[in-house]
PANUTI-255093 format. One record per residue (C-alpha): residue in one letter; x, y, z. Coordinates in pm, 1 decimal, m for minus. Example, Ala and Ser with C-alpha at 12.3 -4.5 7.8 and 13.67 -1.06 7.14 Angstrom:
2
   aa         px         py         pz
    A     1230.0     m450.0      780.0
    S     1367.0     m106.0      714.0
//
This chain:
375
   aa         px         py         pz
    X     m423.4    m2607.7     2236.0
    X     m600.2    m2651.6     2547.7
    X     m869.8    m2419.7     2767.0
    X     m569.4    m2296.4     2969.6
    X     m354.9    m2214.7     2677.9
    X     m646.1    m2027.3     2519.9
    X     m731.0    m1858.1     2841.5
    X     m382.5    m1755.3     2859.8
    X     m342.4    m1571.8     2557.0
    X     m658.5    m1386.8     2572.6
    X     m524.8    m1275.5     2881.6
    X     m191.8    m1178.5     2713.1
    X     m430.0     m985.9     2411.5
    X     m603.9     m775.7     2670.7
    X     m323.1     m660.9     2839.8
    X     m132.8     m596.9     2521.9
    X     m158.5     m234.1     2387.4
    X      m10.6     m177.4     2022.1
    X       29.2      135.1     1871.0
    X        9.1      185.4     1452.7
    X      174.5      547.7     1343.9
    X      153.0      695.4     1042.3
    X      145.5     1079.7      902.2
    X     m150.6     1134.3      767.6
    X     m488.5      890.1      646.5
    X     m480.0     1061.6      248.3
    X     m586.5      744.9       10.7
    X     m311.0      508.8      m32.6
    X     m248.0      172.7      m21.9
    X       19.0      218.9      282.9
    X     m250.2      354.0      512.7
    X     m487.3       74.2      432.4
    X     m277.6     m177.1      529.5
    X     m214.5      m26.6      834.9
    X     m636.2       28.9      897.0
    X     m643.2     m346.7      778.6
    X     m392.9     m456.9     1049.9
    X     m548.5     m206.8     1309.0
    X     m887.8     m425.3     1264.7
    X     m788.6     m765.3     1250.7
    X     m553.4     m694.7     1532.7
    X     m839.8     m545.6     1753.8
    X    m1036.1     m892.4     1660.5
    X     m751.6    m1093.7     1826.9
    X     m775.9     m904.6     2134.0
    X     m523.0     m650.7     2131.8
    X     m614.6     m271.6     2228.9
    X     m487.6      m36.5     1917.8
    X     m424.8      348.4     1893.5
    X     m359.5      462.8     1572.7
    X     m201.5      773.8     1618.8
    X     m222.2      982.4     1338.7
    X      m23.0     1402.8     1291.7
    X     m270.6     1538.0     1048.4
    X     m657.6     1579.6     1117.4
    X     m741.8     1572.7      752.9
    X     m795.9     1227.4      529.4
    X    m1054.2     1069.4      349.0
    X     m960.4      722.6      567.6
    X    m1094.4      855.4      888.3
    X    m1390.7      740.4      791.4
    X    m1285.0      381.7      719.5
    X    m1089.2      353.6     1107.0
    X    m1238.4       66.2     1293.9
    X    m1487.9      203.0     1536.1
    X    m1260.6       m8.1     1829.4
    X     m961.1      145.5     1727.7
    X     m868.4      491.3     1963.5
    X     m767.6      716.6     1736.9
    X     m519.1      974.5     1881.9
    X     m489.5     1262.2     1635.2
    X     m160.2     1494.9     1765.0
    X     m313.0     1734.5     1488.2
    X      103.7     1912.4     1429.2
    X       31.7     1886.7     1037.1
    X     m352.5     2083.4     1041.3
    X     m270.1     2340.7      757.9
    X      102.0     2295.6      694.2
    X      270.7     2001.5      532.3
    X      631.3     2025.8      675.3
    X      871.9     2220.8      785.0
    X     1082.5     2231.5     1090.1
    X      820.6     2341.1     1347.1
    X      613.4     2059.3     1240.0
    X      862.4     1821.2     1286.3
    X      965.6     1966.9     1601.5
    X      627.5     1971.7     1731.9
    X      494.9     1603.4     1603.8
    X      845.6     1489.2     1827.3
    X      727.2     1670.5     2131.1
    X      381.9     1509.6     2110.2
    X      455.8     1170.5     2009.5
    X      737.4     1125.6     2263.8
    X      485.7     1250.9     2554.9
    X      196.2      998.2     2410.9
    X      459.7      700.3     2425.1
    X      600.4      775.8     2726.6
    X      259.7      816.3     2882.6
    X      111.1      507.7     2697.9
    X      392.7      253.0     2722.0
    X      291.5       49.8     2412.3
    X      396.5     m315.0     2369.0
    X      490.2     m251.8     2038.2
    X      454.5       45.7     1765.0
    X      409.5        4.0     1429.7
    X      509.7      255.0     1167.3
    X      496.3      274.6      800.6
    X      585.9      532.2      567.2
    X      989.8      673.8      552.6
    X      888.3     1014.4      726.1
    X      679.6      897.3     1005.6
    X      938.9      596.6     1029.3
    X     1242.4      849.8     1113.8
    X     1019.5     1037.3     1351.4
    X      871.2      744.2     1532.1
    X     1273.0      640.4     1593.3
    X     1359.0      953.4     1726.9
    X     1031.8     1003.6     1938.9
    X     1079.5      619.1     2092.5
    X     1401.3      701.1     2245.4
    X     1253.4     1035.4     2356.6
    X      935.0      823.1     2530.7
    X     1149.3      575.5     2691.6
    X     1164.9      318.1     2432.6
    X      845.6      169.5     2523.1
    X      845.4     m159.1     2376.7
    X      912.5     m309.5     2046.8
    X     1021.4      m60.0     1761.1
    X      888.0     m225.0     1431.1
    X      929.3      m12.8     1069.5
    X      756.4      m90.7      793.3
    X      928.2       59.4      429.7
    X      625.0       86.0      192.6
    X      808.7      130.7     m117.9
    X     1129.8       20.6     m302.8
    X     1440.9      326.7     m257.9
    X     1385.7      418.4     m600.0
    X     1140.7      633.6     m407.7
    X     1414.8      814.9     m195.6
    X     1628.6     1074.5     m379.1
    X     1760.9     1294.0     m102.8
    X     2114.7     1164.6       63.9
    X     2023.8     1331.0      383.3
    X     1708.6     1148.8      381.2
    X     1885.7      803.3      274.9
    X     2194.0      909.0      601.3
    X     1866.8      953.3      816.5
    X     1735.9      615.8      727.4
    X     2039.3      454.2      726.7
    X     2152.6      604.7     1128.0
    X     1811.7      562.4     1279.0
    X     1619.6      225.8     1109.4
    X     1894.0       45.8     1279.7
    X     1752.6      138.5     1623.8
    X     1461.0      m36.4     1540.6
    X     1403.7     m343.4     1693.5
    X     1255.9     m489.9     1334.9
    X     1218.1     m339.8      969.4
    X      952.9     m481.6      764.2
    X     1030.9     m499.4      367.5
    X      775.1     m624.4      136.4
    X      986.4     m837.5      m98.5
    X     1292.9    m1012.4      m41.0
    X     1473.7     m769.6     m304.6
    X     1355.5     m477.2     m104.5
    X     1462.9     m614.8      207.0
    X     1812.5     m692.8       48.3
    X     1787.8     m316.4     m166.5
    X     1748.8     m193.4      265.3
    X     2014.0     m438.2      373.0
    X     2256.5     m309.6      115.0
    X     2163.1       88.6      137.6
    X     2157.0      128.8      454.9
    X     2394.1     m105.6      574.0
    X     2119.9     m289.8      794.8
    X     2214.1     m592.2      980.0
    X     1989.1     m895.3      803.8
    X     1891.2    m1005.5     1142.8
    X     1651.9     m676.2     1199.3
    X     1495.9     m723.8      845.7
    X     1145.1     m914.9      835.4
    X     1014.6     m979.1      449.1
    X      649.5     m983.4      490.6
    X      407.6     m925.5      217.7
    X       94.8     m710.2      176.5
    X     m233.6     m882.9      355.9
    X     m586.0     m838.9      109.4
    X     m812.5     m694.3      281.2
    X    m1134.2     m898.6      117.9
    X    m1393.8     m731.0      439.2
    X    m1295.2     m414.3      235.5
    X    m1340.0     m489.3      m99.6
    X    m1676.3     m736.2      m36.2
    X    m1856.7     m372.1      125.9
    X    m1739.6     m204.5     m200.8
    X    m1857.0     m437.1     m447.2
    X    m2217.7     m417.5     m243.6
    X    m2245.7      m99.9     m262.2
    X    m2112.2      m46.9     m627.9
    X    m2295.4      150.7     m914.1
    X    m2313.2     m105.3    m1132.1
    X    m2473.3       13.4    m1406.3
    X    m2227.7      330.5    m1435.9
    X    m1965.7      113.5    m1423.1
    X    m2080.5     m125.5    m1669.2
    X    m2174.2      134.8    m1906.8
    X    m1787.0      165.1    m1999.7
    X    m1722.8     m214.0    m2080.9
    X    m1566.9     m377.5    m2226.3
    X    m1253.5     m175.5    m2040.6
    X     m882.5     m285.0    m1916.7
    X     m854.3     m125.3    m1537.6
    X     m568.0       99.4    m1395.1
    X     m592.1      161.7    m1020.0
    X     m361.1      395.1     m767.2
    X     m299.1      720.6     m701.2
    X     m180.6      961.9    m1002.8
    X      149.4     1025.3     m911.2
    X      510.4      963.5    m1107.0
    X      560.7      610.5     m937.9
    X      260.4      468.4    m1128.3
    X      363.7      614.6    m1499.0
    X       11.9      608.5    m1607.2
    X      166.1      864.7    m1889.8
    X      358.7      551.6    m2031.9
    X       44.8      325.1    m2002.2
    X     m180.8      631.4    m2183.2
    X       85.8      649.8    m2466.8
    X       70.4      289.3    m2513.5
    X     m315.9      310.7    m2648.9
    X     m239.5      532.3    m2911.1
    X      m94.9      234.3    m3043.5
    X     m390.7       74.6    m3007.9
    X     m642.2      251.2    m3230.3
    X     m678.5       67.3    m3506.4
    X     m753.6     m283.7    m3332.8
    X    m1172.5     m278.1    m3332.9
    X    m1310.9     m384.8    m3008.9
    X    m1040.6     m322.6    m2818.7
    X    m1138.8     m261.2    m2493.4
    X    m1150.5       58.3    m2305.3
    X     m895.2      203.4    m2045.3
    X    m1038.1      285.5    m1729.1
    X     m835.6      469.4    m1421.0
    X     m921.7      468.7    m1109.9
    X     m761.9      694.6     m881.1
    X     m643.9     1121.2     m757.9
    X     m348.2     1308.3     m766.6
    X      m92.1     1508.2     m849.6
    X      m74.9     1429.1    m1216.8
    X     m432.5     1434.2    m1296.1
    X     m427.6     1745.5    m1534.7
    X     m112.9     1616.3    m1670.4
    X     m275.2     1296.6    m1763.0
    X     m618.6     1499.8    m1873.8
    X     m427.6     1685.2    m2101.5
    X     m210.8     1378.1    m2266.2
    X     m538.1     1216.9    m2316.8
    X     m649.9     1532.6    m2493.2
    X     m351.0     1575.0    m2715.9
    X     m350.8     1188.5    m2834.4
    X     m729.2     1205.2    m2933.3
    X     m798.5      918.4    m2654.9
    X    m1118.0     1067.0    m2498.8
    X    m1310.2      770.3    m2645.9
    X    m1046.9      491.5    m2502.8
    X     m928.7      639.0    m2200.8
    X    m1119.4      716.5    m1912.3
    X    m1010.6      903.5    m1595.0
    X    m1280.0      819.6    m1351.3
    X    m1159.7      978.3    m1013.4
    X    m1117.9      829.2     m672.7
    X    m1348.9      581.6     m540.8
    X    m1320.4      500.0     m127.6
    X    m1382.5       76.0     m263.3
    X    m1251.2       48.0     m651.2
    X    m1390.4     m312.7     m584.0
    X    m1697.1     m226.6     m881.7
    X    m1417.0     m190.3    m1139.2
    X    m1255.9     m493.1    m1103.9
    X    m1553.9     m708.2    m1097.3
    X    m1655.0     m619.1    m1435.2
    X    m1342.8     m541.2    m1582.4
    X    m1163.7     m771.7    m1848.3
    X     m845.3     m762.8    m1701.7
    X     m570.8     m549.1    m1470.0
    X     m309.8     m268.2    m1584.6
    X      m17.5     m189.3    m1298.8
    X      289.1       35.7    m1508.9
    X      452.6      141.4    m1254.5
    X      852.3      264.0    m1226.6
    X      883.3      146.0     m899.6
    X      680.6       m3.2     m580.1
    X      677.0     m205.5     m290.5
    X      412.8     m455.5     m309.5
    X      137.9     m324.1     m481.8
    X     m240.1     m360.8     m351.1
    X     m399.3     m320.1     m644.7
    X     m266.1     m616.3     m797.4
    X     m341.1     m845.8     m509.6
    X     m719.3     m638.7     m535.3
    X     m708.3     m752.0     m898.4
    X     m651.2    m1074.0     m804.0
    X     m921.4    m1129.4     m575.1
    X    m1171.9    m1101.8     m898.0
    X     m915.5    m1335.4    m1093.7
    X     m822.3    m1110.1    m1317.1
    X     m601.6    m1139.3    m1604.8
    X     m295.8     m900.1    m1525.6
    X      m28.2     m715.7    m1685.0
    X      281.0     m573.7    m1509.8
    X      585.0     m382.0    m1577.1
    X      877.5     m531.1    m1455.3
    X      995.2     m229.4    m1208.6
    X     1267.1     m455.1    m1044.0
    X     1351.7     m824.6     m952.1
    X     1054.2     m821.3     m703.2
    X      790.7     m851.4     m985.3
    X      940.7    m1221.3    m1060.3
    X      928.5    m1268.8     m634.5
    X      580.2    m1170.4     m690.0
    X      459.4    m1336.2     m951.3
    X      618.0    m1682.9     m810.8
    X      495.9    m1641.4     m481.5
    X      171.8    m1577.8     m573.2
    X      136.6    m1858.1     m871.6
    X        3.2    m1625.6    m1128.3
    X      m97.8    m1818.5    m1420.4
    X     m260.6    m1543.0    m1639.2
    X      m46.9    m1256.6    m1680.7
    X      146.5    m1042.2    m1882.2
    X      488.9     m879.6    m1824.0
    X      603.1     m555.3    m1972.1
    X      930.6     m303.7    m1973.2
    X      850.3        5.0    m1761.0
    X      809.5      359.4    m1932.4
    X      821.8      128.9    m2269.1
    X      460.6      262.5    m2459.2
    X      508.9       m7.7    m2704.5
    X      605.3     m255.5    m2528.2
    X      290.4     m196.0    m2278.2
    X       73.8     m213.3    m2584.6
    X      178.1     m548.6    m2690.3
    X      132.1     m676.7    m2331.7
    X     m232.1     m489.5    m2358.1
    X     m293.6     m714.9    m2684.6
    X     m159.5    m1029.9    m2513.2
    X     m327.2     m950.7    m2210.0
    X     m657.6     m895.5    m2445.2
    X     m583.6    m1247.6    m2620.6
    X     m621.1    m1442.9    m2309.2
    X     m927.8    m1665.7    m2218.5
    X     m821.5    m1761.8    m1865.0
    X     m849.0    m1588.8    m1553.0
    X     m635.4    m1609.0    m1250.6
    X     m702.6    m1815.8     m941.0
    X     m528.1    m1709.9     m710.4
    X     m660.9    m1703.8     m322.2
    X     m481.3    m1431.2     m122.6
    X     m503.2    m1527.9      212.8
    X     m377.5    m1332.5      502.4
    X     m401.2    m1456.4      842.5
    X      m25.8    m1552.7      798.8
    X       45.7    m1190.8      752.4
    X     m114.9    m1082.7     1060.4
    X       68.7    m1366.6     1251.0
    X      376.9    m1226.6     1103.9
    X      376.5     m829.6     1248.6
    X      220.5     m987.6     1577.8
    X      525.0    m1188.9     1626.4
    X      732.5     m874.3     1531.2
    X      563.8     m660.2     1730.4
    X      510.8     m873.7     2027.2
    X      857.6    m1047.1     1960.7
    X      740.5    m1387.2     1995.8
//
């Protein structure tokens, strides 16, 4: 490439304006993707909102300082409900239609159905690009699947993680294959690097030698199943300890199984943590149970220290996954199978190599600026 070509598309950068929308910036790994692509999209140039309907979240923190954040505030106090969704429309379709984005970005299925709707309101500025998080195990409402199904295919591009998922969307929603993009999650290792720095190590070491569980405590990640599957464990001496990292939902739930199993010396609820990068460094290897996902961070995070990791096979994606990826150390499990996870524990336990796998992801970020940008 020449001065003039590189002169050129700096040019092209700072005239191009890209807008990210998502609901709200809660802890999970949809919104850091999107504050990962946000940053390494302002480094190449491009000016990026990130327009955001609640004022609330433990990410606003985290938002690149060169990233405008425009906060429509619709969702301060309430978490739905027809005024809200009226409201977020009115704003986001007066925001577009004043900002004329080249492209817009949105993940997550509710923000993905409003962002539709609010384009067409704004003028359809620019290209339409949806990205679906999460498998459609994840959707049980018909209306919602209807909704998906009539307004996705307005989009100029959807964005599935896997191949499966993208043919799961294809299938579902009856989406032509020509609007589907399969692009995997990006590892943020800027991210994880300022964790580990700042890490307490010696709190964290003080529970070695321990197995790690990250991601939010919710029904998707069956941490239930993975609990129940150290009872089994018991009698093996030395086994090392289970450690989960994460909030939610289910965290009483999950308090209380640990209770009733006699596991407060084996399993460890440790809370949230805004980098869980400390954990994985010392830990002797990776735990992801989940019933269904879409390409899940944690693993990738797990990764990036080399870990040893075990996996429930939650669909056909987990073989994508594991091929694309060239995992060489890892276990595979049944989901919502407590025995079955406990013999992949043991396995997993028995192993005396570590991965090496190098997530790179400048390819990614090529990827949704070509969708985006439609080159």
């Amino acid at each position: 490439m020449d001065g003039r070509d590189t002169m050129t598309r700096d040019v092209v950068h700072e005239m191009t304006k890209i807008t990210l929308c998502i609901d709200e910036l809660t802890t999970g790994g949809a919104q850091r993707v999107l504050l990962f692509l946000g940053r390494e999209l302002v480094k190449r140039g491009h000016c990026v909102d990130l327009v955001v309907l609640s004022d609330t979240g433990a990410l606003f923190s985290q938002v690149d300082g060169k990233i405008t954040v425009v906060n429509l505030a619709t969702m301060s106090g309430s978490k739905g409900g027809p005024w809200v969704a009226l409201t977020s429309l009115f704003k986001l379709s007066k925001y577009l239609r004043k900002t004329k984005p080249h492209g817009v970005l949105s993940t997550i299925t509710g923000s993905n159905l409003l962002s539709v709707v609010a384009w067409f309101l704004g003028g359809r500025p620019g290209r339409l690009v949806l990205r679906e998080a999460t498998s459609l195990k994840n959707v049980s409402s018909k209306w919602r699947l209807f909704l998906m199904s009539f307004l996705y295919k307005r989009a100029d591009a959807v964005i599935a993680l896997t191949s499966t998922h993208a043919n799961e969307l294809a299938q579902a929603l009856s989406l032509n294959k020509s609007k589907l993009t399969v692009i995997g999650n990006p590892i943020d290792s800027e991210f994880l690097e300022k964790g580990l720095s700042g890490a307490d190590r010696d709190f964290v070491k003080s529970f070695s030698p321990y197995i790690v569980a990250v991601g939010r405590l919710t029904e998707a990640k069956d941490f239930s199943s993975l609990i129940r599957a150290y009872s089994f464990l018991s009698h093996l001496e030395g086994f090392p300890k289970l450690v989960i990292v994460g909030d939610g939902p289910k965290w009483s739930e999950l308090e209380r199984l640990i209770s009733d199993l006699s596991l407060q010396k084996a399993v460890f609820l440790v809370g949230h943590y805004d980098s869980p990068a400390g954990w994985y460094a010392n830990a002797e290897g990776f735990a992801l149970t989940s019933l269904w996902e879409g390409y899940p961070n944690a693993l990738l995070e797990a990764l990036y220290f080399h870990l040893p990791v075990l996996i429930t096979r939650y669909d056909k994606s987990v073989e994508e996954i594991i091929s694309a990826l060239n995992l060489q150390s890892f276990e595979v499990a049944e989901p919502a199978n407590p025995r079955d996870i406990a013999r992949a524990l043991i396995a997993l336990w028995e192993k005396t190599s570590r991965n090496s796998v190098s997530v790179f992801s400048n390819g990614v970020i090529d990827a949704y600026e070509a969708a985006l940008l439609g080159s």
